[in-house]
C-alpha positions as CSV (number, residue, x, y, z in Angstrom):
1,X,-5.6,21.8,-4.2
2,X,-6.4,20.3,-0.9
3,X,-3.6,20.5,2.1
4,X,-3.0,17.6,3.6
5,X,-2.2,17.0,7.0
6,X,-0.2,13.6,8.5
7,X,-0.4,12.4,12.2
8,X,2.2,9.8,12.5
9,X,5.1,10.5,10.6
10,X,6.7,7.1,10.2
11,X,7.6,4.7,7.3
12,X,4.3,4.7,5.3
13,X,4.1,8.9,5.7
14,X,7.6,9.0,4.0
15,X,6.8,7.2,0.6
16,X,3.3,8.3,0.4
17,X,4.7,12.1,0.6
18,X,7.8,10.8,-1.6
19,X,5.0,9.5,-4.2
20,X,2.8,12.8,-4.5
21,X,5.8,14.8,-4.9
22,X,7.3,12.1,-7.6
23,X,4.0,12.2,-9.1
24,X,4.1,16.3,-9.1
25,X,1.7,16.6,-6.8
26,X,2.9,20.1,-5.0
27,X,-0.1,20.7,-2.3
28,X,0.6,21.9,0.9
29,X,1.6,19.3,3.4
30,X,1.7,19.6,7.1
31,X,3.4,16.9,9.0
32,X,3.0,16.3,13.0
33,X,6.2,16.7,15.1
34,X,5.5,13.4,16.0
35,X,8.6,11.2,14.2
36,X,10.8,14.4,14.2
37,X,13.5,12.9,12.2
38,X,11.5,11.7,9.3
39,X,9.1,15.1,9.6
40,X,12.7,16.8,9.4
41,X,13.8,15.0,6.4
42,X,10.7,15.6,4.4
43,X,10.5,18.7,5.5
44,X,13.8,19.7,3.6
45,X,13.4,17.4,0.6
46,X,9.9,17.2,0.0
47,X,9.0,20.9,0.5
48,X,6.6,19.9,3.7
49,X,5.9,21.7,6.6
50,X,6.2,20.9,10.4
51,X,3.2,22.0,12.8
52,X,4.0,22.5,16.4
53,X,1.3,20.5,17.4
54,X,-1.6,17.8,16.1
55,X,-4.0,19.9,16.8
56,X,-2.5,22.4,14.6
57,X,-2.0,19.9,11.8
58,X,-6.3,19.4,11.9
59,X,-7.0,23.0,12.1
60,X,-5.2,23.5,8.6
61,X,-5.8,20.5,6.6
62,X,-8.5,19.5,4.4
63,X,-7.4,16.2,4.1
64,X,-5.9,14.3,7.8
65,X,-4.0,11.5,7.2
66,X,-4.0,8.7,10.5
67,X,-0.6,7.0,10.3
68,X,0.5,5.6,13.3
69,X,0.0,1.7,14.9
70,X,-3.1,0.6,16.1
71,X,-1.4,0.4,19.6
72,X,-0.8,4.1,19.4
73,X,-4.0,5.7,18.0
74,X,-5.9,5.9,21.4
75,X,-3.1,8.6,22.7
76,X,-2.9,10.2,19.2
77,X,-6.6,11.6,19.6
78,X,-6.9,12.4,23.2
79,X,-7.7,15.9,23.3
80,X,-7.8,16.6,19.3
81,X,-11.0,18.2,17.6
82,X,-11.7,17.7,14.1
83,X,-14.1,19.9,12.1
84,X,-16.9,18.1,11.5
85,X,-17.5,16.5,7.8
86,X,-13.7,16.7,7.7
87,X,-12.1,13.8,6.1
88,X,-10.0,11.7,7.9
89,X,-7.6,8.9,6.2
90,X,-6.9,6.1,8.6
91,X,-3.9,3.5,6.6
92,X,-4.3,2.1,9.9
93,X,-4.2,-1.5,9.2
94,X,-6.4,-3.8,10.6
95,X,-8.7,-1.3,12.4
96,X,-12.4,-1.1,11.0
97,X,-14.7,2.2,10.3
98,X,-17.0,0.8,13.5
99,X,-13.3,0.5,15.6
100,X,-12.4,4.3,14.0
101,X,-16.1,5.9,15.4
102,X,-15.7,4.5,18.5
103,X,-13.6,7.5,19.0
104,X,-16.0,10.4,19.8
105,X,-13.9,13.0,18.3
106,X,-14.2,11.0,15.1
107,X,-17.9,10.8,14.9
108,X,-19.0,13.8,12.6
109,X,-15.7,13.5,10.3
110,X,-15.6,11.3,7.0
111,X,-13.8,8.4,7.2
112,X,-12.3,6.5,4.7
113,X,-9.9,3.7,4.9
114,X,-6.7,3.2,2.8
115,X,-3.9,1.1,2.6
116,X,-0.9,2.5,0.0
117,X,2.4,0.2,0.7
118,X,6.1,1.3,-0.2
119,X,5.4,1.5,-4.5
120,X,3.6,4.5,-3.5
121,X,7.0,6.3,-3.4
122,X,7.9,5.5,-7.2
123,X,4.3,6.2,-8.0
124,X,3.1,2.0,-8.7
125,X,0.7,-0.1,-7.3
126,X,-3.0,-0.2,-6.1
127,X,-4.3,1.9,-3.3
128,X,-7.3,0.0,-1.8
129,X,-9.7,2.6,-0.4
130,X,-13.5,2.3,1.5
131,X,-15.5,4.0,1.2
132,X,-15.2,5.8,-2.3
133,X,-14.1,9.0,-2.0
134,X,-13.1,11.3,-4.6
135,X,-10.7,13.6,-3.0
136,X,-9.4,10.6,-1.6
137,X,-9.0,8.4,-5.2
138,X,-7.6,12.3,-6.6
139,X,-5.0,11.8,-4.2
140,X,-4.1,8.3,-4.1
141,X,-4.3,7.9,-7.8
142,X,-1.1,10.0,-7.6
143,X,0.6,7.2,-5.8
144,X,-0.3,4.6,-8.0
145,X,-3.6,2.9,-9.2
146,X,-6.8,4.3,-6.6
147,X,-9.0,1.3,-6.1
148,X,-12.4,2.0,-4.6
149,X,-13.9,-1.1,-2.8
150,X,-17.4,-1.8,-2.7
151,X,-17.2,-3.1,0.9
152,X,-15.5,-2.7,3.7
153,X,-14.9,-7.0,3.5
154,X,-13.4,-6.6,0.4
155,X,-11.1,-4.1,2.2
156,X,-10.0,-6.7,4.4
157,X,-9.2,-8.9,1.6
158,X,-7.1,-6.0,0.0
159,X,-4.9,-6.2,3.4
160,X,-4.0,-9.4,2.4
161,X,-3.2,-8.4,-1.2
162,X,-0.9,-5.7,0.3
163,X,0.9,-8.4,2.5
164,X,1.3,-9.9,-1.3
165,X,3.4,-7.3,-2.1
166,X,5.8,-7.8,0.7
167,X,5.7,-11.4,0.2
168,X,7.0,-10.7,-3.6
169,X,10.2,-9.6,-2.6
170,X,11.5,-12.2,-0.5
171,X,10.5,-14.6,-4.1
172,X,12.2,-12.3,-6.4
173,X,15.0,-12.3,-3.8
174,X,15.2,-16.3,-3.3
175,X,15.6,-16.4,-7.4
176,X,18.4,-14.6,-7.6
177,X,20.2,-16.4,-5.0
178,X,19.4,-19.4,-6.9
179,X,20.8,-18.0,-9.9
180,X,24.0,-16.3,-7.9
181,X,24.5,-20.0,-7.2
182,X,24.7,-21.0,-10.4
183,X,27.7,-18.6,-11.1
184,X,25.8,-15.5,-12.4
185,X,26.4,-12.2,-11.4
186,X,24.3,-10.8,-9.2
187,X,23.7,-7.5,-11.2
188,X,22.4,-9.7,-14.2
189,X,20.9,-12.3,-11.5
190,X,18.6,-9.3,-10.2
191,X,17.7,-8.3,-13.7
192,X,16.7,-11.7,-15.3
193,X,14.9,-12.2,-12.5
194,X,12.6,-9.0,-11.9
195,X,12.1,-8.4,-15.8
196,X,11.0,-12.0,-16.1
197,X,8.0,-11.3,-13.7
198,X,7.7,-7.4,-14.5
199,X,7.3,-8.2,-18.4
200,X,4.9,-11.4,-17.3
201,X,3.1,-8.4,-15.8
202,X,3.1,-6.1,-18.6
203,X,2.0,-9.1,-21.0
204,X,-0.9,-10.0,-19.3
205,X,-2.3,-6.5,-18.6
206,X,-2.0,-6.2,-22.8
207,X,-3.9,-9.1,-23.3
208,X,-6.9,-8.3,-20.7
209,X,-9.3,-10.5,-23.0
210,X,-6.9,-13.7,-21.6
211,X,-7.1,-15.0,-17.9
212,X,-4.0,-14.9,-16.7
213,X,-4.2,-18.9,-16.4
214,X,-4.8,-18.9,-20.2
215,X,-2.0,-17.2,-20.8
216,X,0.5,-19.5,-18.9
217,X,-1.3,-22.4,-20.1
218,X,-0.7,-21.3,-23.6
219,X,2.9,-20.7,-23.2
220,X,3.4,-24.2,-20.6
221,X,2.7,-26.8,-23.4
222,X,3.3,-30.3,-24.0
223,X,7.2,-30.9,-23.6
224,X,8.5,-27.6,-22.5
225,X,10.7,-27.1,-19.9
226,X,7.9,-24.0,-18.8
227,X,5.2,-27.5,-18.4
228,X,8.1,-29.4,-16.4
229,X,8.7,-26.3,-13.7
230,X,5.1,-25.5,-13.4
231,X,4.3,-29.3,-12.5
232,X,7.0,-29.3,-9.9
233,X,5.8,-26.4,-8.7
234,X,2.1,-27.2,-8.2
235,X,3.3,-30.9,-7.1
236,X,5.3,-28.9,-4.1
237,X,2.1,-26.5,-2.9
238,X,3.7,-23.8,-3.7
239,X,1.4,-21.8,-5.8
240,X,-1.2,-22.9,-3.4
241,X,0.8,-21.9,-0.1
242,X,0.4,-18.2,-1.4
243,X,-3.5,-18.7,-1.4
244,X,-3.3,-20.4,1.9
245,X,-1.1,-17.5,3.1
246,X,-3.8,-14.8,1.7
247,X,-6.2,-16.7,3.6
248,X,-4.0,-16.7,7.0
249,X,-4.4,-13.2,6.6
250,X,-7.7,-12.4,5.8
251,X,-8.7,-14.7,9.0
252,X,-6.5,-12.9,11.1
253,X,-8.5,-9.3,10.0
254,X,-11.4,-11.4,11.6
255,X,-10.3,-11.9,14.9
């Protein structure tokens, strides 16, 4: 099994190593000193190791994992060698292949983009990837659901589907205030409301020869209360502020 090897060991280092081991994923992983505190916890609970150096993290890896901000990558490199046809992972949001090879030391390695967001740690969700890669889906299909893209565009617009995940929880969480409001407690608030939308989920992926739109449509019918919310809704924007959102996104990448 391939070692991998993280520079930048932050936040989205943490769940991603959290996920493979969740996952039983036991290759050798070799974490930067950079971000001691994290690289010290994983190192004790996820059987990791911490190299002295970066350079020391490339020279054993098969697999290098780019991890930090964009603002941060240009001192990252300085001075690093890879080995040439080695792959390189940047989950560098927002930062191109053409942006990534403008760095000479990562000329003659192989890129490929991913973005894994904080599921990956309980082993759920997609993990967009460009370009396809099969080490890279073998290890991301650990943390989830590897998606190989077809383009690098369509990349861009699976940054905005990853912002959609973030998004989700500040709805889940507005719902169950509502329904704390209403004098429920907020242990049964917080399961009403995530198994209402997590077995929605679960429904629709059953019934793949449906459009999600059919199914609602099938269940919102003349005179149900389900018809009466979903009006209000629509009548209020607010399925189309998510869209619009998605978009803001997507035009940002553009910039």
């Amino acid at each position: 099994m391939q070692t991998l090897g993280i520079l930048g060991v932050g936040h989205l280092a943490s769940y991603t190593v959290k996920g493979l081991r969740n996952g039983g994923d036991q290759r050798r992983v070799i974490l930067s000193p950079r971000g001691q505190a994290t690289a010290k916890m994983l190192e004790q609970e996820c059987q990791c190791e911490i190299a002295t150096d970066n350079q020391s993290v490339i020279d054993q890896a098969d697999i290098v994992l780019l991890s930090v901000r964009p603002a941060g990558l240009d001192s990252l490199l300085q001075g690093l060698t890879f080995r040439p046809g080695q792959i390189v992972v940047s989950v560098i949001a927002g930062l191109t292949l053409e942006q990534l090879n403008q760095y000479s030391n990562l000329q003659s390695t192989t890129l490929v983009r991913a973005l894994p967001s904080a599921s990956a740690e309980v082993n759920s969700g997609p993990v967009p990837l460009f370009p396809a890669n099969d080490a890279v889906e073998a290890l991301f299909d650990t943390l989830g659901q590897a998606v190989p893209l077809t383009s690098e565009s369509l990349f861009d617009v699976a940054l905005s589907h990853a912002c959609l995940h973030g998004w989700s929880y500040f709805l889940v969480q507005q719902l169950i205030d509502w329904s704390t409001a209403q004098g429920m407690d907020e242990s049964t608030a917080r399961k009403m409301v995530a198994h209402s939308i997590g077995s929605a989920i679960d429904f629709g992926e059953a019934r793949p020869e449906l459009s999600y739109g059919e199914i609602g449509r099938s269940i919102a019918t003349e005179g149900t209360f389900t018809l009466m919310g979903q009006q209000h809704i629509a009548a209020e924007n607010g399925y189309q502020a998510w869209a619009e959102a998605m978009q803001a996104v997507l035009d940002k990448t553009k910039l």
